[in-house]
SEZA-469975 format. One record per atom (N, C-alpha, C, CB): z negated, x negated, y; residue in three letters. Coordinates in steps of 0.02 Angstrom, whole numbers, padded with zeros to 5 digits, always signed. Atoms other than C-alpha are relative to their C-alpha. Glycine has a CB too. Layout:
REM residues N
ZXYALA/...
END
This chain:
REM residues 181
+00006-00011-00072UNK/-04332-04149+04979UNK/+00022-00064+00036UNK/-00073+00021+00020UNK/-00016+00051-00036UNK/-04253-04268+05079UNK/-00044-00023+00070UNK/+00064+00016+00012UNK/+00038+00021-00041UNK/-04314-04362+05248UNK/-00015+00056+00054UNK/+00028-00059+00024UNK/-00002-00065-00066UNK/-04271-04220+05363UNK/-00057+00049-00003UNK/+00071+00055-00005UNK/+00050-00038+00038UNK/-04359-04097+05270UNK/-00058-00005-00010UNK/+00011+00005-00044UNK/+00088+00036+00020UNK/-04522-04186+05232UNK/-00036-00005+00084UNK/+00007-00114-00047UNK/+00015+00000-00049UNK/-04523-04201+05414UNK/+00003+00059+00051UNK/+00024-00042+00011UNK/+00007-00060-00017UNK/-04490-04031+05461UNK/-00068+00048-00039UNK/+00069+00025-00012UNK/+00041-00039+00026UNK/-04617-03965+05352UNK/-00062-00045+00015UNK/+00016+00020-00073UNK/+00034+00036-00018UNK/-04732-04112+05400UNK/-00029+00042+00072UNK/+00036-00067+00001UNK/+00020-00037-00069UNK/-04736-04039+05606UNK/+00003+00066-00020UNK/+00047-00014+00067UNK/+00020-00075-00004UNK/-04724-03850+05532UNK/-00100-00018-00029UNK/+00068+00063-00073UNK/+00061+00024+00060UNK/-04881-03918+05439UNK/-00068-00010+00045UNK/+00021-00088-00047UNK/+00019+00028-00053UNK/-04943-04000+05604UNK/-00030+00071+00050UNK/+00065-00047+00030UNK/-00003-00067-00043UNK/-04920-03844+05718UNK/-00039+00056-00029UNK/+00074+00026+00007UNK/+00035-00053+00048UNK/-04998-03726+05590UNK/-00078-00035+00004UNK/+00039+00004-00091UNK/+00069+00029-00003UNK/-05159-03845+05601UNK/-00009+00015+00093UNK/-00002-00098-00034UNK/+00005-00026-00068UNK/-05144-03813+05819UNK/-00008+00065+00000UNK/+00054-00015+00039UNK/+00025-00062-00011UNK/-05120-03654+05824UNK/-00056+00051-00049UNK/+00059+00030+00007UNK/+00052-00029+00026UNK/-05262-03604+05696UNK/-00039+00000+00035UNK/-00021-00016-00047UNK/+00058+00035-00038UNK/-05376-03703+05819UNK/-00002+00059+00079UNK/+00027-00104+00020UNK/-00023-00043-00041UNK/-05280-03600+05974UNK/-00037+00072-00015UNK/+00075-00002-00007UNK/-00011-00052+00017UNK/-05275-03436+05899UNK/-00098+00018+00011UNK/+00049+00002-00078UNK/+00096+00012+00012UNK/-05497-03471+05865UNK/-00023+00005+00074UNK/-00032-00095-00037UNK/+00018-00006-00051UNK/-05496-03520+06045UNK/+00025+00047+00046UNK/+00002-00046+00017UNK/+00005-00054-00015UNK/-05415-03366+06097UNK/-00057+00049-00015UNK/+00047+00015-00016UNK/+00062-00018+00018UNK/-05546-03282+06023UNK/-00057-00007+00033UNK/-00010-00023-00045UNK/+00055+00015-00018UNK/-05694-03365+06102UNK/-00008+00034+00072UNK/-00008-00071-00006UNK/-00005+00025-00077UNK/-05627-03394+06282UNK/+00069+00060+00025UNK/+00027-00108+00007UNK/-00044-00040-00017UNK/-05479-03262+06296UNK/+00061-00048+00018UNK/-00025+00045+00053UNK/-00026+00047-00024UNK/-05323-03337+06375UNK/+00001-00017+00076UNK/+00051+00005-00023UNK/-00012+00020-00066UNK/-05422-03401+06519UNK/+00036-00054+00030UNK/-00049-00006+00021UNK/-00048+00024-00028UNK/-05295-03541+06547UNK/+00053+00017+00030UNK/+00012-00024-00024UNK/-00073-00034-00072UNK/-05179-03420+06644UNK/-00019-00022+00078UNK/+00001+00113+00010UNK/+00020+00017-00089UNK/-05278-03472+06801UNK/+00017-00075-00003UNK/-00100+00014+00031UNK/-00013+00071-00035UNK/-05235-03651+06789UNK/+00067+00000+00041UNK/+00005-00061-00059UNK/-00081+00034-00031UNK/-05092-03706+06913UNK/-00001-00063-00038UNK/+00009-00021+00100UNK/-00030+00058+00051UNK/-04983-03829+06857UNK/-00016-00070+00025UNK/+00085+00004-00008UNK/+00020+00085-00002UNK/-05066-03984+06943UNK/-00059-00013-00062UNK/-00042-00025+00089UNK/+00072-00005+00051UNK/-05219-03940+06843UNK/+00019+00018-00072UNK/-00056+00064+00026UNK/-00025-00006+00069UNK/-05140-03908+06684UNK/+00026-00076-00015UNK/+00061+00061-00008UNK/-00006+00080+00011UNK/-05064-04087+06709UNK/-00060-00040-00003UNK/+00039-00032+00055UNK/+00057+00045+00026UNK/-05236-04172+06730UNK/-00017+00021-00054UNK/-00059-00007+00036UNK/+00019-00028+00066UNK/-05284-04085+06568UNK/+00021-00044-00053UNK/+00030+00068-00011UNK/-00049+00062+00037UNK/-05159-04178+06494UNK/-00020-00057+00006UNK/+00067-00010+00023UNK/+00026+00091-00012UNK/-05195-04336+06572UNK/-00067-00018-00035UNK/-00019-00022+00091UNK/+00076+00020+00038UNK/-05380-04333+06520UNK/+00013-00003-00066UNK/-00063+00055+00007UNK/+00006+00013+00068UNK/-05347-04297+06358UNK/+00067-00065-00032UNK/+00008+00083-00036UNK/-00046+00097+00001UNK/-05192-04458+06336UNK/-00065-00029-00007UNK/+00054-00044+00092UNK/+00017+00034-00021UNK/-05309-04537+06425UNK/-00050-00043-00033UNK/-00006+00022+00042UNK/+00049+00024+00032UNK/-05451-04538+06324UNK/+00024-00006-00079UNK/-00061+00045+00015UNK/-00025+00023+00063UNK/-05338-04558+06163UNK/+00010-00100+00012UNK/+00084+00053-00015UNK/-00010+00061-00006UNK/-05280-04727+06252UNK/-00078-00034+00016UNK/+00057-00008+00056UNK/+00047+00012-00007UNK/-05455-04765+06278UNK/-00055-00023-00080UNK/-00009+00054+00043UNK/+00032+00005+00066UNK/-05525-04743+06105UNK/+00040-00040-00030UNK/-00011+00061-00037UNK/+00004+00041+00026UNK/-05402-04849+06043UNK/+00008-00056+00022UNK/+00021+00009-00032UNK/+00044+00051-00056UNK/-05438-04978+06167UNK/-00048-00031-00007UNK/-00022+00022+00048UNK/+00082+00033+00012UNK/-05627-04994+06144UNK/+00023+00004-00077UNK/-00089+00056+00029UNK/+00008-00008+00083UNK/-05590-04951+05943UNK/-00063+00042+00014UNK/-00013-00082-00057UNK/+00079-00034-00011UNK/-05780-04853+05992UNK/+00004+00067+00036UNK/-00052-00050+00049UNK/+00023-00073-00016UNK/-05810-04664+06020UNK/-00089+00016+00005UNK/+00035+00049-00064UNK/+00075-00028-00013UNK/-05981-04621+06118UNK/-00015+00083-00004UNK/-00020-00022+00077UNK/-00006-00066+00039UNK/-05930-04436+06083UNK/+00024+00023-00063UNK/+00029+00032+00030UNK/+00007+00010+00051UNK/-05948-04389+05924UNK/+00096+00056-00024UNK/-00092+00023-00022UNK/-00065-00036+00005UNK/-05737-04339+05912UNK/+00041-00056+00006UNK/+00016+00057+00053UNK/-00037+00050+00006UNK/-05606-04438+05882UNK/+00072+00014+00039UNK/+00005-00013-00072UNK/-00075+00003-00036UNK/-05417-04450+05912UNK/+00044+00050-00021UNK/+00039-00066-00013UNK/-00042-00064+00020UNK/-05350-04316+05802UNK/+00016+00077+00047UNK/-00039+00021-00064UNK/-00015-00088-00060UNK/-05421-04159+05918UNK/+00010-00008+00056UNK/-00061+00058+00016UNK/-00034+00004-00087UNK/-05354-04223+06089UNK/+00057-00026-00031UNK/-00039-00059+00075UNK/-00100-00041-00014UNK/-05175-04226+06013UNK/+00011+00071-00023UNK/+00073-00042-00056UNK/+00004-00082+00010UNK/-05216-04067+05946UNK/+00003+00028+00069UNK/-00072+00028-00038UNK/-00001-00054-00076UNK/-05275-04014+06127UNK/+00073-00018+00051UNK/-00086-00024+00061UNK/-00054+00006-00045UNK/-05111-04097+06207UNK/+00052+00023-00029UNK/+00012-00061+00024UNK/-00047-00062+00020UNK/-04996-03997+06077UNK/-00007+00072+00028UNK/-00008+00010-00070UNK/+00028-00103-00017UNK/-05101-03835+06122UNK/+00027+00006+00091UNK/-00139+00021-00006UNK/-00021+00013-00065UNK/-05074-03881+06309UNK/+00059-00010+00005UNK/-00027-00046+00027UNK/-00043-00018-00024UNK/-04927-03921+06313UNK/+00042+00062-00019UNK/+00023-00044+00002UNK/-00046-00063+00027UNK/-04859-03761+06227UNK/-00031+00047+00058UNK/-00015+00033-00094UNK/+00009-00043-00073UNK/-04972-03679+06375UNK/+00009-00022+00066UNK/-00060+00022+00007UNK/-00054+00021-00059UNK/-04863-03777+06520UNK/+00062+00036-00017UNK/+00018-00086+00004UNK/-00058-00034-00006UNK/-04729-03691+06451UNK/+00020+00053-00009UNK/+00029-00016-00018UNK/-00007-00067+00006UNK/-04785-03524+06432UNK/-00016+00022+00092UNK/-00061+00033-00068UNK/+00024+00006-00055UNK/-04875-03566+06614UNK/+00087+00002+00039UNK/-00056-00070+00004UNK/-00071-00002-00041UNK/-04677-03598+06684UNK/+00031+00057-00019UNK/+00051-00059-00014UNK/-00011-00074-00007UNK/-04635-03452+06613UNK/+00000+00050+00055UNK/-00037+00022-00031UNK/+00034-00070-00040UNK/-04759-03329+06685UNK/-00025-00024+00065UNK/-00071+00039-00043UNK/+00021+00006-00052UNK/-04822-03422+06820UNK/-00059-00003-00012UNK/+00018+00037+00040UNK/+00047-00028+00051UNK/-05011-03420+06820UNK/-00041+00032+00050UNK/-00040-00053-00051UNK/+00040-00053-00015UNK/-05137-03299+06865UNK/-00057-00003+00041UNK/-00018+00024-00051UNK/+00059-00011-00007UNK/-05292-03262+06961UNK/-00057+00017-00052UNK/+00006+00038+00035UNK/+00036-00053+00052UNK/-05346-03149+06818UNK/+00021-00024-00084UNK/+00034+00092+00019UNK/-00004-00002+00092UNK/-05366-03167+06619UNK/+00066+00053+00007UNK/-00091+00042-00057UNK/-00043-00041-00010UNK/-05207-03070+06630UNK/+00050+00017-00054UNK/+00025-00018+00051UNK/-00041-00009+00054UNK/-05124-03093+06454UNK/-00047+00026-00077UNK/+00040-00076-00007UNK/+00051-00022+00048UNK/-05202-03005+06283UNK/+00020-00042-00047UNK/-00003+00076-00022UNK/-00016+00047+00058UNK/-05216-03131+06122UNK/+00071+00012-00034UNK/-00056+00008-00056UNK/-00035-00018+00026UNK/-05085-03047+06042UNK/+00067-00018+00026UNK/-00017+00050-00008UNK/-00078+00032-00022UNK/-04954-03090+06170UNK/+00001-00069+00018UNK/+00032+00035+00066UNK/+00033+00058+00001UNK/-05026-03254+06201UNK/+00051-00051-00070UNK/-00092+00022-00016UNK/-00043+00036+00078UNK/-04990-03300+06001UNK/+00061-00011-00010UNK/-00002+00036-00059UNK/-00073-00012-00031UNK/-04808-03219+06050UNK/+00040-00082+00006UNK/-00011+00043+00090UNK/-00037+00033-00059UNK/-04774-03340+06169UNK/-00024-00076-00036UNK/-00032+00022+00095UNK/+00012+00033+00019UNK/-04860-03470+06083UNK/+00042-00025-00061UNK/-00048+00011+00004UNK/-00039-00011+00045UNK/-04766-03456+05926UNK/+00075-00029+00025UNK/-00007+00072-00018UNK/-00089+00012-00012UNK/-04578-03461+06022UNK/-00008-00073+00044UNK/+00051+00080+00061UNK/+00000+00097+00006UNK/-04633-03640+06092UNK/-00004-00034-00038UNK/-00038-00037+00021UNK/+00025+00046+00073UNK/-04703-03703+05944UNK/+00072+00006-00034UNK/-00076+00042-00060UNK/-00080+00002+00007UNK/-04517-03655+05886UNK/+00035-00057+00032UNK/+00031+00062+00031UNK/-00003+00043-00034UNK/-04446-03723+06008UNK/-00005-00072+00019UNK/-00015+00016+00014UNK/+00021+00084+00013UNK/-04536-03882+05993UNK/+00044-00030-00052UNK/-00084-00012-00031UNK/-00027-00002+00044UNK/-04480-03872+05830UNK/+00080-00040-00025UNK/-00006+00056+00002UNK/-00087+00039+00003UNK/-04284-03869+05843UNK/+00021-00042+00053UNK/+00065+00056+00003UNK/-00021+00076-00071UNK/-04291-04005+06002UNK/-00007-00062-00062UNK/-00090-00018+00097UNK/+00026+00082+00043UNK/-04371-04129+05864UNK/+00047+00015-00056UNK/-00101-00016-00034UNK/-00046+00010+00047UNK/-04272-04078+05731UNK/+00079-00032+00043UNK/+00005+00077-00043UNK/-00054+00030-00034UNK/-04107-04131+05839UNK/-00001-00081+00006UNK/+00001+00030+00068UNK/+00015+00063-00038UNK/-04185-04279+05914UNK/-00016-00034-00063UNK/-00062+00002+00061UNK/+00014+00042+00066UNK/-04236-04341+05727UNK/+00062-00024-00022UNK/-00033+00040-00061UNK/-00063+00019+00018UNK/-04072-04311+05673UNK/+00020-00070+00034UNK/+00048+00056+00018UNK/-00036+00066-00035UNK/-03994-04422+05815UNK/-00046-00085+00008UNK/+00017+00031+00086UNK/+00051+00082-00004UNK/-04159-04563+05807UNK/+00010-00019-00077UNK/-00108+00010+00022UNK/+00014+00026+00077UNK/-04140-04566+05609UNK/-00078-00016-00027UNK/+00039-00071-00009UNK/+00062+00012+00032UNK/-04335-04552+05577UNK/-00040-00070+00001UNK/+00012+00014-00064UNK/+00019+00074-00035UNK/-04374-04705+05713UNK/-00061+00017-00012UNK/+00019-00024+00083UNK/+00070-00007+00006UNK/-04554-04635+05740UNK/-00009-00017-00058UNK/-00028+00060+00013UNK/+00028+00018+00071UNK/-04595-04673+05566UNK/-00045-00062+00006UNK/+00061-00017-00055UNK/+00018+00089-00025UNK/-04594-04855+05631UNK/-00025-00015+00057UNK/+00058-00046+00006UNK/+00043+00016-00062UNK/-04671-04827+05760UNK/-00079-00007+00027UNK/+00017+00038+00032UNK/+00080-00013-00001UNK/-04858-04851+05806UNK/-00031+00065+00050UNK/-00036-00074+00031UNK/+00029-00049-00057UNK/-04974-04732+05859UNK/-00009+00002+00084UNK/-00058+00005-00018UNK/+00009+00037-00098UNK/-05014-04826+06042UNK/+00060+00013+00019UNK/-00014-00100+00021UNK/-00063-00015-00026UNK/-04844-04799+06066UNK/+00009+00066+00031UNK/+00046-00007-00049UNK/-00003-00072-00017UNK/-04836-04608+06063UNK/-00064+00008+00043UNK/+00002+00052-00068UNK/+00042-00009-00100UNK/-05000-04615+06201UNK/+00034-00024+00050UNK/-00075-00047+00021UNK/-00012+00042-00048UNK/-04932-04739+06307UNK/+00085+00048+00004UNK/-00011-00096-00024UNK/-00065-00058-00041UNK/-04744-04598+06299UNK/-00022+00036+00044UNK/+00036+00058-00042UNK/+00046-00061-00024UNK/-04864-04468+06311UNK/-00010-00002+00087UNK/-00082-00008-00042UNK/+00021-00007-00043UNK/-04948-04541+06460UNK/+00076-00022+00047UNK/-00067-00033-00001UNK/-00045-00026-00038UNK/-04768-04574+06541UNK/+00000+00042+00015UNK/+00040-00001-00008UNK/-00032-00046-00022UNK/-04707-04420+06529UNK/-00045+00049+00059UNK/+00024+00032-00062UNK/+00026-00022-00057UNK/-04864-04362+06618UNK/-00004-00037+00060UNK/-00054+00016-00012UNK/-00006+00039-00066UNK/-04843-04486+06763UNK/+00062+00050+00034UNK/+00024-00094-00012UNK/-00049-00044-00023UNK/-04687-04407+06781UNK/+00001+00065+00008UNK/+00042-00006-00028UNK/+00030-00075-00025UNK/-04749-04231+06807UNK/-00007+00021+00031UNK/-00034+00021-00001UNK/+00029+00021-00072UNK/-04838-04293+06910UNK/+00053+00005+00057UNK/-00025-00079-00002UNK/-00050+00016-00028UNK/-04703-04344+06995UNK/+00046+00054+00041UNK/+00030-00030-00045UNK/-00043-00061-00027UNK/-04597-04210+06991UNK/-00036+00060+00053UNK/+00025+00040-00068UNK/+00052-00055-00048UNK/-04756-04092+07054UNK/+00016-00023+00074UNK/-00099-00010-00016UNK/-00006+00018-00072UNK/-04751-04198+07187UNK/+00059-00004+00053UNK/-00021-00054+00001UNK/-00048-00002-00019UNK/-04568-04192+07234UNK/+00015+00092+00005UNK/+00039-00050-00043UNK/+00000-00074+00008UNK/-04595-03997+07219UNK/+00064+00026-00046UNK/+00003+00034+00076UNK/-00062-00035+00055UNK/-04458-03996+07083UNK/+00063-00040+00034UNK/+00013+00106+00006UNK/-00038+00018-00032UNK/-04340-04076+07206UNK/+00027-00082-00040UNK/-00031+00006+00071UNK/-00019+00050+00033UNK/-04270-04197+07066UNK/+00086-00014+00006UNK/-00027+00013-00068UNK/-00059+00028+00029UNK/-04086-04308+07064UNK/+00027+00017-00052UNK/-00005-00052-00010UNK/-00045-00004+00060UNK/-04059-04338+06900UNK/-00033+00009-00070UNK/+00041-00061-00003UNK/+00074+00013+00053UNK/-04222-04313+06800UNK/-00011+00076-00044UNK/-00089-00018+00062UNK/+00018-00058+00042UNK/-04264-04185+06666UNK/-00052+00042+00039UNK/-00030-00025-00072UNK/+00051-00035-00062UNK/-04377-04039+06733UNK/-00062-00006-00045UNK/+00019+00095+00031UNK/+00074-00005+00043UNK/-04577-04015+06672UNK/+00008+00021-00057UNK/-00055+00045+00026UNK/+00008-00038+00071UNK/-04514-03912+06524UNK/+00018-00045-00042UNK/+00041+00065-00013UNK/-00035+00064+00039UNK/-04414-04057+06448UNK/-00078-00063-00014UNK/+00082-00045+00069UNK/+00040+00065+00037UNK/-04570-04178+06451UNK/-00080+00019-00025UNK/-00005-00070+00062UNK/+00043-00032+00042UNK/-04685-04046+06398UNK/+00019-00012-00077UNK/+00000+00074+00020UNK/-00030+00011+00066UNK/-04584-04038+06245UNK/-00003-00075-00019UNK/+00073+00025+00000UNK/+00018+00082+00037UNK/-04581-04233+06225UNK/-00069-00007-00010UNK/+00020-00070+00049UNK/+00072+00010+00008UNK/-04780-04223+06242UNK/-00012+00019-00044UNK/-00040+00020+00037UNK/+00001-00024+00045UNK/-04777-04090+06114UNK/+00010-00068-00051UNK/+00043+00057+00004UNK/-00050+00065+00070UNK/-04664-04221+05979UNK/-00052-00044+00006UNK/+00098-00052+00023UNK/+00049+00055+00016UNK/-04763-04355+05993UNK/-00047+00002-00018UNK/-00014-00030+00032UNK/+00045-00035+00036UNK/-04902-04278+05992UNK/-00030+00034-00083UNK/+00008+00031+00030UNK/-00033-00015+00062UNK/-04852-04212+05833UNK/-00004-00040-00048UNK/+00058+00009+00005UNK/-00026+00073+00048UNK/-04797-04373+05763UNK/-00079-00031+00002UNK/+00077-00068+00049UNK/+00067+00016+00005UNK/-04972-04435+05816UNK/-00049+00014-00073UNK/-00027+00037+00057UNK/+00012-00026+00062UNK/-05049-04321+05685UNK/+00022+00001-00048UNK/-00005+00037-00003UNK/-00027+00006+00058UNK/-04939-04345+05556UNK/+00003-00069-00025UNK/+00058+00028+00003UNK/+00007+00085+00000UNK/-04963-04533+05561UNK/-00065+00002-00012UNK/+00019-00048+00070UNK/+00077+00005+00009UNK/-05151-04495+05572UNK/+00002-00004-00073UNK/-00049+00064+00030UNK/+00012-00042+00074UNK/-05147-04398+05409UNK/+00011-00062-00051UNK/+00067+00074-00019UNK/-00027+00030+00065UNK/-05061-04532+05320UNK/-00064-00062-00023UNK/+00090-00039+00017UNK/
END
């Protein structure tokens, strides 16, 4: 198996550990995240960065959770910003698990063949890269979200929310697979 490979089956490996967690919390909670709008789907995000850059900051967790399940929750999130741009989102619980997983599934794809590309053309930089690194992207790309929310989309020359969903995803990603090791 070469580098590519080890790393494609690494994030299928990754993603298959999210959406078990997903799929559970469909289950519990339905998919009431259709009611978030997309400012509030961005703080979601932010909190959870936030408190990754935080924990390893102090090095000390006063909740008994670490750093692994808030990149878990900012993979799961961001695959639901980009089912959210999709559909738009809802007043109402308005989607059934089943199409949920759907939709969940063709991002997690998605995610997929963006990082496989982007590996190709980086040559398997993340490797060398530290974890603090991929928070401190992370929490870029949500500044810029931000950003864009606030420009109502009305961007120059800048990628749109779906593009740095997907980078949140990757890193995210890479996060956990760096954990593991």
């Amino acid at each position: 198996m070469d580098k590519f490979e080890q790393t494609n089956a690494e994030f299928e490996q990754a993603i298959a550990e999210c959406r078990a967690l997903f799929e559970k919390k469909l289950h519990d909670y339905r998919a009431s995240w259709r009611i978030l709008r997309p400012t509030a789907l961005t703080d979601q995000l932010f909190i959870k960065a936030k408190r990754i850059r935080s924990l390893e900051v102090k090095k000390e967790s006063l909740v008994d959770e670490g750093i692994r399940p808030e990149f878990i929750a900012l993979i799961n999130y961001g695959i639901v910003g980009l089912i959210q741009i999709e559909r738009g989102y809802s007043d109402t619980v308005d989607m059934g698990s089943d199409e949920a997983m759907v939709l969940y599934d063709k991002y997690a794809h998605e995610a997929l063949e963006l990082m496989k590309r982007k590996n190709h053309d980086y040559d398997e930089a993340w490797r060398d890269m530290r974890v603090s690194s991929y928070t401190d992207l992370i929490l870029t790309k949500i500044e810029r979200i931000k950003e864009i929310e606030n420009l109502e989309g009305a961007t120059l020359v800048s990628e749109g929310i779906d593009a740095n969903y997907m980078d949140i995803i990757n890193y995210a990603v890479f996060g956990l697979i760096k954990m593991k090791k």
